[in-house]
Rosetta silent file (secondary structure, phi, psi, omega in degrees, C-alpha in Angstrom):
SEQUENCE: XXXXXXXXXXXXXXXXXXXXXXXXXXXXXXXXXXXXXXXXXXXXXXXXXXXXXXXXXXXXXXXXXXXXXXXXXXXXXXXXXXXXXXXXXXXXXXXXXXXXXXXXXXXXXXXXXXXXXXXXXXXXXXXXXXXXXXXXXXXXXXXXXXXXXXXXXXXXXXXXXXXXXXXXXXXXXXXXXXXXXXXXXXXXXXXXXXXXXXXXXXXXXXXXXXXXXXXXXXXXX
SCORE:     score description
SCORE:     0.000 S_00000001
   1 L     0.000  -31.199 -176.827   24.929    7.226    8.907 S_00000001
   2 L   -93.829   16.705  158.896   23.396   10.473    9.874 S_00000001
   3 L  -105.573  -27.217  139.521   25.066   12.262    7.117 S_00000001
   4 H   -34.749  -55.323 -179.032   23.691    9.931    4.858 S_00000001
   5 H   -67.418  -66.789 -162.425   20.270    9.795    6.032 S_00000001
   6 H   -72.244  -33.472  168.424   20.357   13.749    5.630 S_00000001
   7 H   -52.834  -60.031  162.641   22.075   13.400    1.758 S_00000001
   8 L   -15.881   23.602 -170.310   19.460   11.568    0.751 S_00000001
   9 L   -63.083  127.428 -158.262   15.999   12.447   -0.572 S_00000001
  10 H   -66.277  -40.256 -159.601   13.833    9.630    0.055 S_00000001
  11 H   -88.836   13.017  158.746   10.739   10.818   -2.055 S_00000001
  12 H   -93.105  -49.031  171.513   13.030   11.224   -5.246 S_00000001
  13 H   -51.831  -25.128  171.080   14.458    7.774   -4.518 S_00000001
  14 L   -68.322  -36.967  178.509   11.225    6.492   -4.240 S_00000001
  15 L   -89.224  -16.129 -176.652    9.495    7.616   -7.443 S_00000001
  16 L   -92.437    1.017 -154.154   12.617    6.799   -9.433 S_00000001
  17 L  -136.234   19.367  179.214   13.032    3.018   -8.061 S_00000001
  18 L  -144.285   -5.824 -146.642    8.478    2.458   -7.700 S_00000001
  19 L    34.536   48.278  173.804    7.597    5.263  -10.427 S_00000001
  20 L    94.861  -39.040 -163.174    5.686    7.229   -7.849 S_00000001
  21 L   -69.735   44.419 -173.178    4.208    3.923   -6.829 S_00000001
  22 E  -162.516 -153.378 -145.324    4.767    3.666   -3.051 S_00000001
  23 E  -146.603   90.241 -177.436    5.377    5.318   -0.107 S_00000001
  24 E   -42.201  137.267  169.104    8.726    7.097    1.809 S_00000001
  25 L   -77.696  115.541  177.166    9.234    5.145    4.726 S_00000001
  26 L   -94.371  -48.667 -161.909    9.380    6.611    8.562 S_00000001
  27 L  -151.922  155.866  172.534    9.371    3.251   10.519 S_00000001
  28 L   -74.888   31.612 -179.385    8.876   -0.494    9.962 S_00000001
  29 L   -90.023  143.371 -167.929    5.297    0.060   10.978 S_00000001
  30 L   -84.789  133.790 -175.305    2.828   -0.740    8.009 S_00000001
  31 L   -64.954  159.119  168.019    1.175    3.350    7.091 S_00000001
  32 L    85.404  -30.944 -175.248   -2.071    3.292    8.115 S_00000001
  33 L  -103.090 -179.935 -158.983   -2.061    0.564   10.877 S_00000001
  34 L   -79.861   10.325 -174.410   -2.265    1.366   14.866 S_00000001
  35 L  -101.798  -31.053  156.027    1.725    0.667   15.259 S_00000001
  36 L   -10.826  129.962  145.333    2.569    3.700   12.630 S_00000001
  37 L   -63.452  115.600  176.935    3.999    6.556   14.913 S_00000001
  38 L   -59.522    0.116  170.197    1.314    8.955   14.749 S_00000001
  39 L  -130.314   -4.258 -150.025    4.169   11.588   14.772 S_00000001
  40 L  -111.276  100.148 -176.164    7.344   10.325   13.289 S_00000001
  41 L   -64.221  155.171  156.454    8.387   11.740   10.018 S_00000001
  42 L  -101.345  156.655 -175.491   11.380   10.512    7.639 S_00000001
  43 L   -61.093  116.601   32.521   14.588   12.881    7.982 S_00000001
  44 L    93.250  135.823  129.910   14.231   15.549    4.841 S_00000001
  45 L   -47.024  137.910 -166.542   17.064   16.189    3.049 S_00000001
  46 L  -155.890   79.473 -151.023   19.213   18.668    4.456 S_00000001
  47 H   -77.268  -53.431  173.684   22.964   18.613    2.531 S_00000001
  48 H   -41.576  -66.027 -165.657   24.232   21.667    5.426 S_00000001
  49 H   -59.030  -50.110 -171.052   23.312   19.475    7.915 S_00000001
  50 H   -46.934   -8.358 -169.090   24.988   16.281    6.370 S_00000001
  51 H  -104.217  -47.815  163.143   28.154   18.014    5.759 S_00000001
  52 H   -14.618  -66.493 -164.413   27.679   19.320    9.436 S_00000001
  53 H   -59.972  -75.598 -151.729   27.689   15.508   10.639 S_00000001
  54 H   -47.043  -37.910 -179.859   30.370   14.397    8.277 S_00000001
  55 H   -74.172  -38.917  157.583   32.794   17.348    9.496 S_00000001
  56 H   -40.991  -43.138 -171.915   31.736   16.002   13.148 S_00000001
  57 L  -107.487   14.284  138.929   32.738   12.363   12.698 S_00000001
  58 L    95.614   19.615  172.508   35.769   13.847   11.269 S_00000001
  59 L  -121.995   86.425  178.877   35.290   13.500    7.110 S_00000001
  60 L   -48.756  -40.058 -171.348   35.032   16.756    5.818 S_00000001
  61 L   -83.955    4.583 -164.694   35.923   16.056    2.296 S_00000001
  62 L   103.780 -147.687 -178.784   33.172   12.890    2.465 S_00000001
  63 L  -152.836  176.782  164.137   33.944    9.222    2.302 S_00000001
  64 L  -142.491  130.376  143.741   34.460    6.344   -0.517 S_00000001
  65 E  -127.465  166.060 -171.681   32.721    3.138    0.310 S_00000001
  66 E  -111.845  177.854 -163.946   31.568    0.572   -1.638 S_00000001
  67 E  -125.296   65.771 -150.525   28.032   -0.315   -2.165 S_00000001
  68 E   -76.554  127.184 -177.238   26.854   -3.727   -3.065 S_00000001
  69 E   -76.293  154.735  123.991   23.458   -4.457   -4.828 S_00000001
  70 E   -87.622  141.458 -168.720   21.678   -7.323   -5.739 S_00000001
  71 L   -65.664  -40.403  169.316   21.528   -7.272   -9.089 S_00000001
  72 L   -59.273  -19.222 -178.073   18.094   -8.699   -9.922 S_00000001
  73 L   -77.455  141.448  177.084   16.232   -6.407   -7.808 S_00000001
  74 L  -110.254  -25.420  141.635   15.488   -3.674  -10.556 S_00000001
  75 H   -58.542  -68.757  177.909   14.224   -1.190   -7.700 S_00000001
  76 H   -43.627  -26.868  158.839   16.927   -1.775   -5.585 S_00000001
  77 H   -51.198  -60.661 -158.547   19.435   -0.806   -8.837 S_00000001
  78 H   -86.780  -74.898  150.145   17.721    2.142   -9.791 S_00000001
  79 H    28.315  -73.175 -147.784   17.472    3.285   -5.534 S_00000001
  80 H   -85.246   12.174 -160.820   21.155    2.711   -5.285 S_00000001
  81 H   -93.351  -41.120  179.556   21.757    4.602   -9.036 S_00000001
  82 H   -80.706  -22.077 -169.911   19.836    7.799   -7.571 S_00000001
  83 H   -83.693  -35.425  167.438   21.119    7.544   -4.040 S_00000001
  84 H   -78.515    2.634  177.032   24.981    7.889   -5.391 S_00000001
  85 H   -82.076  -49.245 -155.909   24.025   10.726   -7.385 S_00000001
  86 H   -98.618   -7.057  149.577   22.597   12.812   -4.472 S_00000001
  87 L   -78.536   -8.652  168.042   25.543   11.923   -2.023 S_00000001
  88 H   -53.305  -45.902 -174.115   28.225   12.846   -4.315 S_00000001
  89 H   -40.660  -24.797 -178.354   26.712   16.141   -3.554 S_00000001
  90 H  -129.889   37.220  163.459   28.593   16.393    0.052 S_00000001
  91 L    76.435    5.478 -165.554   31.559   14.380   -1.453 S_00000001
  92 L   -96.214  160.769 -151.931   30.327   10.999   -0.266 S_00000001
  93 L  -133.113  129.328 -173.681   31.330    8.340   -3.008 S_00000001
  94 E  -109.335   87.762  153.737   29.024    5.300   -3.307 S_00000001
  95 E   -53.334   88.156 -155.816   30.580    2.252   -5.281 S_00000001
  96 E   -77.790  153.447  174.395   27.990    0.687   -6.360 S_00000001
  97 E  -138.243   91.203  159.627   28.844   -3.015   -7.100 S_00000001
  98 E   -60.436  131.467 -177.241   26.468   -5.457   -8.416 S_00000001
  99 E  -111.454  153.942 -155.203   26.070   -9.019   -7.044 S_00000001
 100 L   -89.322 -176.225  165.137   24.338  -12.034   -8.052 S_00000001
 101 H   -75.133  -64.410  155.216   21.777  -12.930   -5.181 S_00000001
 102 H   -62.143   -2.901  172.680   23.695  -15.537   -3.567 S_00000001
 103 H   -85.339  -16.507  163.681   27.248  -13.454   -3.364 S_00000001
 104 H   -38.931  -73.468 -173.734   24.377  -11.271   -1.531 S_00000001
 105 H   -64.339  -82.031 -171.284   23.434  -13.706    0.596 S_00000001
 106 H   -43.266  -74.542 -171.160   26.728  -15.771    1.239 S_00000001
 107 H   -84.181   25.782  165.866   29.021  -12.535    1.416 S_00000001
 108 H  -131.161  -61.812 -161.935   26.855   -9.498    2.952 S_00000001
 109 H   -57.192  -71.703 -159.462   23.477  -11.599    4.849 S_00000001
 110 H   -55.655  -63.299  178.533   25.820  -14.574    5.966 S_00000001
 111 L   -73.303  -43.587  179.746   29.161  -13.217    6.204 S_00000001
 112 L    81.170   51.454 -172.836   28.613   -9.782    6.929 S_00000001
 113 L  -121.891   61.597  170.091   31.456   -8.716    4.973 S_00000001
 114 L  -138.647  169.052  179.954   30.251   -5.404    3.608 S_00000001
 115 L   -97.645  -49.428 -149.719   30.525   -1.198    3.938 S_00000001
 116 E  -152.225  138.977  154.983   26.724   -0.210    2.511 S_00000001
 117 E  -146.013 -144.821 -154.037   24.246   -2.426    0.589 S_00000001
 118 L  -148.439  123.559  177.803   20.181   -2.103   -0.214 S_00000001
 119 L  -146.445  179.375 -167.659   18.002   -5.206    1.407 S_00000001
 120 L  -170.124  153.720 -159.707   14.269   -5.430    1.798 S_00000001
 121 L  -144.406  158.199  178.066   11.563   -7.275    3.897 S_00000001
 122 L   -86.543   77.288  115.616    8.335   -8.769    3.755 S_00000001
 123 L   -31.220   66.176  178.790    6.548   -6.055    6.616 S_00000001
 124 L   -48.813  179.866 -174.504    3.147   -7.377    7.327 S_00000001
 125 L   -80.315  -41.215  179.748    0.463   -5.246    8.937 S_00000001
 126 L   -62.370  147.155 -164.493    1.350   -7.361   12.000 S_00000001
 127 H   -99.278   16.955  175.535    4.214   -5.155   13.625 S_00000001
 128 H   -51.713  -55.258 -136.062    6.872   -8.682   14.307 S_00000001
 129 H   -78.004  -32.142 -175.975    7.875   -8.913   11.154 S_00000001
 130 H   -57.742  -48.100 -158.374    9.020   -5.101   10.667 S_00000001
 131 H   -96.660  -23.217 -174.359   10.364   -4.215   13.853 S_00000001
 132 H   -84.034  -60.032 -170.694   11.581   -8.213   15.398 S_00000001
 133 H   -83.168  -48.555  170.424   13.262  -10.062   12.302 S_00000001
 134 H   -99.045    5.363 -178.033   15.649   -7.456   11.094 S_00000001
 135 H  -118.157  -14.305  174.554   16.377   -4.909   13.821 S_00000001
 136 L   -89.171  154.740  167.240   16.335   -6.684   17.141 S_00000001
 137 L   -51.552  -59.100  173.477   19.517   -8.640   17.835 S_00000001
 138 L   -95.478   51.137  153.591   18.189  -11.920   17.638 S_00000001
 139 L   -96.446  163.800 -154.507   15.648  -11.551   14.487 S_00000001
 140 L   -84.205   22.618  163.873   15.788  -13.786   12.243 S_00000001
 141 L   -96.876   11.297 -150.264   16.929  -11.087    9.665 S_00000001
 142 L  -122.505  115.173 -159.637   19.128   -9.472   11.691 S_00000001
 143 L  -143.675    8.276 -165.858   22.382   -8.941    9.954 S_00000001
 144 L   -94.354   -9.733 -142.144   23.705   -5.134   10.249 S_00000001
 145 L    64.693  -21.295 -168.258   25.205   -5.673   13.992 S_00000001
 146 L   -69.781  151.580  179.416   23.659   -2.261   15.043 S_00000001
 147 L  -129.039  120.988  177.225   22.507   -2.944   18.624 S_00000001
 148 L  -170.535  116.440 -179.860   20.440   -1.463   21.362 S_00000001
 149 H   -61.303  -31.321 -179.447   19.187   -2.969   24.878 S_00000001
 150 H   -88.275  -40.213  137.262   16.620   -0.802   25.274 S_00000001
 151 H    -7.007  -79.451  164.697   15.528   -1.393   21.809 S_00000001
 152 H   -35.970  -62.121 -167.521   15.255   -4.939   22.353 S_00000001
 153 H   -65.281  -48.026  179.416   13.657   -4.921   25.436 S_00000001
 154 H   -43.196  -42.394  177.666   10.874   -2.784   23.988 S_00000001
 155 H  -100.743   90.475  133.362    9.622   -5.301   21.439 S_00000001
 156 H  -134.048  -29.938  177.426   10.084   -8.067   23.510 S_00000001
 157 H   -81.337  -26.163  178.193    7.815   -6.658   26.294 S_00000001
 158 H   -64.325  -59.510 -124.534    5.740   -5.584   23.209 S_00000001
 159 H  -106.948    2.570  162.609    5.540   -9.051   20.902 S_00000001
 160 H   -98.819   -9.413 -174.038    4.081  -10.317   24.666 S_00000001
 161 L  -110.362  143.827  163.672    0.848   -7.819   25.057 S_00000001
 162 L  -104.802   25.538  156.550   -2.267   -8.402   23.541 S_00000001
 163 L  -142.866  123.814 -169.291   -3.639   -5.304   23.985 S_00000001
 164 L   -41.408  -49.645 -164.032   -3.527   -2.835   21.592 S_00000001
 165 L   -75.414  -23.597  163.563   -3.794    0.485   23.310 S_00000001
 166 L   -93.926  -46.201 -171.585   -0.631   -1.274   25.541 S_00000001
 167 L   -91.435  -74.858 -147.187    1.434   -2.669   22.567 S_00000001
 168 L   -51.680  -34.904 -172.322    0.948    0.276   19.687 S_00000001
 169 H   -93.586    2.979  153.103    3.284    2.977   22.060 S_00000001
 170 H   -51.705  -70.770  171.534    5.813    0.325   22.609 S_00000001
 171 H   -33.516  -71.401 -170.944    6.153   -0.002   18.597 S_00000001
 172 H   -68.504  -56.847 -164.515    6.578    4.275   18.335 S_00000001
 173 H   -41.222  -61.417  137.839    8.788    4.168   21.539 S_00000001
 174 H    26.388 -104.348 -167.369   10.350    1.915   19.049 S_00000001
 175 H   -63.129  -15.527 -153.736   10.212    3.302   16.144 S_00000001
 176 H   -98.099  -73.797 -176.837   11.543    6.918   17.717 S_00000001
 177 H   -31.683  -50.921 -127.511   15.158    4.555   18.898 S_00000001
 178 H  -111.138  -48.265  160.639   15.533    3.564   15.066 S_00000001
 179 H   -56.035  -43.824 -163.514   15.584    7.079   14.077 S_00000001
 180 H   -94.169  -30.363  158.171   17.129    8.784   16.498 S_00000001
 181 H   -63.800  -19.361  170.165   19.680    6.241   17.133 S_00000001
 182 L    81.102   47.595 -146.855   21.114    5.592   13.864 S_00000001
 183 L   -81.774  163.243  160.569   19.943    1.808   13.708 S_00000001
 184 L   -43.916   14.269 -166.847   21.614   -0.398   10.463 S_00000001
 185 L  -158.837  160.315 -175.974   19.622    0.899    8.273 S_00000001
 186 L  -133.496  104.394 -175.445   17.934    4.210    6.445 S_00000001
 187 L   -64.023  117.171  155.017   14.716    3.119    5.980 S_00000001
 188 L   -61.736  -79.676 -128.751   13.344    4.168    2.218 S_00000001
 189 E  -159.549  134.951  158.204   10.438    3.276    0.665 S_00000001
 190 E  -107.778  128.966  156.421    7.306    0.790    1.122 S_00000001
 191 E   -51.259  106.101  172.870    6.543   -1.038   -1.848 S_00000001
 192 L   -55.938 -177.776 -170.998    3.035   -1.277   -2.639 S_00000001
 193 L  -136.236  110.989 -179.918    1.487   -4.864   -3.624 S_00000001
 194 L  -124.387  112.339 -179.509   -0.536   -4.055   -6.910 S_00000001
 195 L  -116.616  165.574 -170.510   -2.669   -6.790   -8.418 S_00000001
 196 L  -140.870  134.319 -157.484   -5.049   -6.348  -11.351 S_00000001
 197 L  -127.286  178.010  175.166   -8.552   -8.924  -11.497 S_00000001
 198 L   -83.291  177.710  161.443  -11.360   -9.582  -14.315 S_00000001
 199 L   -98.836   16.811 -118.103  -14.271   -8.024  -13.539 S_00000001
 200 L  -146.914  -24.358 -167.079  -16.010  -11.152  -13.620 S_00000001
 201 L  -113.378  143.641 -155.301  -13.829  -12.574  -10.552 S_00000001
 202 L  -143.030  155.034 -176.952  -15.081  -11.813   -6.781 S_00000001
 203 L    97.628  132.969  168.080  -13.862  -12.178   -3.330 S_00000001
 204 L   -86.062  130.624 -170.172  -10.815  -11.606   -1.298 S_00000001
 205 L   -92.736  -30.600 -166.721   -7.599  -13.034   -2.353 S_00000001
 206 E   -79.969  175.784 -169.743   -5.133  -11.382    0.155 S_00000001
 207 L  -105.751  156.245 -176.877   -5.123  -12.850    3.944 S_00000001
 208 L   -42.833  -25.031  177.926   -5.722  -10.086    6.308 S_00000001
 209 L   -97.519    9.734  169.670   -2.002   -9.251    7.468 S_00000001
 210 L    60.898   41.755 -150.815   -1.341   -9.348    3.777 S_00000001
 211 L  -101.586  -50.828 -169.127    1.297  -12.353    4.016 S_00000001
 212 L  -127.615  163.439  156.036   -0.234  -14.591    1.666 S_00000001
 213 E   -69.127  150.217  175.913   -2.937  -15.466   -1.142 S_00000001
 214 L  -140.556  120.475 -166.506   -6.287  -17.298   -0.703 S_00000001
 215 L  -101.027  -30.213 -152.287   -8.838  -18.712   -3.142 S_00000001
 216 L   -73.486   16.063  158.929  -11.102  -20.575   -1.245 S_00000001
 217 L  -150.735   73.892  165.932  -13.912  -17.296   -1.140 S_00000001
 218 L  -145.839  146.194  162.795  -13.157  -16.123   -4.343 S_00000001
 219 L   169.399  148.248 -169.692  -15.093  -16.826   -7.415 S_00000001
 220 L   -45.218   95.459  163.617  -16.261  -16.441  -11.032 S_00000001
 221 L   -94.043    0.000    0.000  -19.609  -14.781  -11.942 S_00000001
């Protein structure tokens, strides 16, 4: 994984699968909010090091795995179209295979019968849904196997304080373990949420954690 993660450049995958319109990803912390690690970068491309790793875990020449999509996501396509381009570079061979959204779901979410695929979450501002439903063991998103007790324990003593200045360095304690540990996943990209109004129409539609829409103080002038 960490010769992946190092193959990789996130902020070319990003502009080719958003068209510039988002944001390379460091952590499942929303940018901008107090759970963000105020220090915590994403990993750079660095092809020496990745070939480094790969000759460490004992595949010099690369790998071949295959790589299963869902097919409808049209980000997620173009992601996994640029991301086998720039790991070929240190020999690692990406099959990409596109899947309908249920053989997603039945055979990768459900079964867990996959090598590498591309999945994507609904991250509120609130820090639950990022760091609790797919990376602790029992979220309800949680489908890669990757593991870690101390992990765990962190948001669980976290998703219990109500005070901020005590829960945001849980979340980066966090957030440091997902990086450094080599968690299921190589975080990418935040999507932005881009809506377009009359000028004629007034009021806030999103709800403050940015989960859902709301009309009822909105309105026409």
């Amino acid at each position: 994984r960490l010769a992946l993660d190092y193959a990789i450049d996130k902020q070319e995958v990003m502009e080719g699968a958003l068209y510039g319109q988002g944001q390379v990803a460091a952590s499942p912390a929303a940018p901008g909010s107090e759970w963000e690690h105020p220090d915590l970068q994403p990993r750079e491309q660095d092809l020496d090091k990745a070939q480094e790793h790969l000759e460490a875990a004992g595949y010099p020449d690369g790998f071949e795995v295959s790589f299963q999509i869902p097919e409808q996501y049209n980000d997620q396509v173009t992601a996994a179209e640029v991301i086998e381009s720039q790991v070929s570079e240190v020999g690692i061979d990406l099959n990409i295979q596109l899947i309908t959204w249920s053989n997603w779901l039945s055979d990768v979410y459900t079964d867990r019968d996959f090598e590498a695929t591309t999945s994507s979450y609904l991250a509120l501002w609130f820090p639950d849904a990022g760091f609790h439903r797919p990376f602790h063991s029992e979220g309800a998103f949680f489908f890669t196997g990757w593991q870690d007790d101390e992990y765990d324990e962190l948001i669980d003593e976290a998703r219990q304080s109500y005070d901020m200045a005590e829960r945001a360095p849980l979340y980066h304690d966090a957030a440091e373990i997902l990086q450094e540990r080599r968690s299921g996943h190589i975080l990418l990209y935040w999507t932005p949420t881009l809506m377009a109004r009359t000028t004629n129409y007034h009021g806030e539609v999103m709800s403050p954690d940015g989960s859902t829409f709301r009309f009822e103080d909105t309105w026409f002038q």
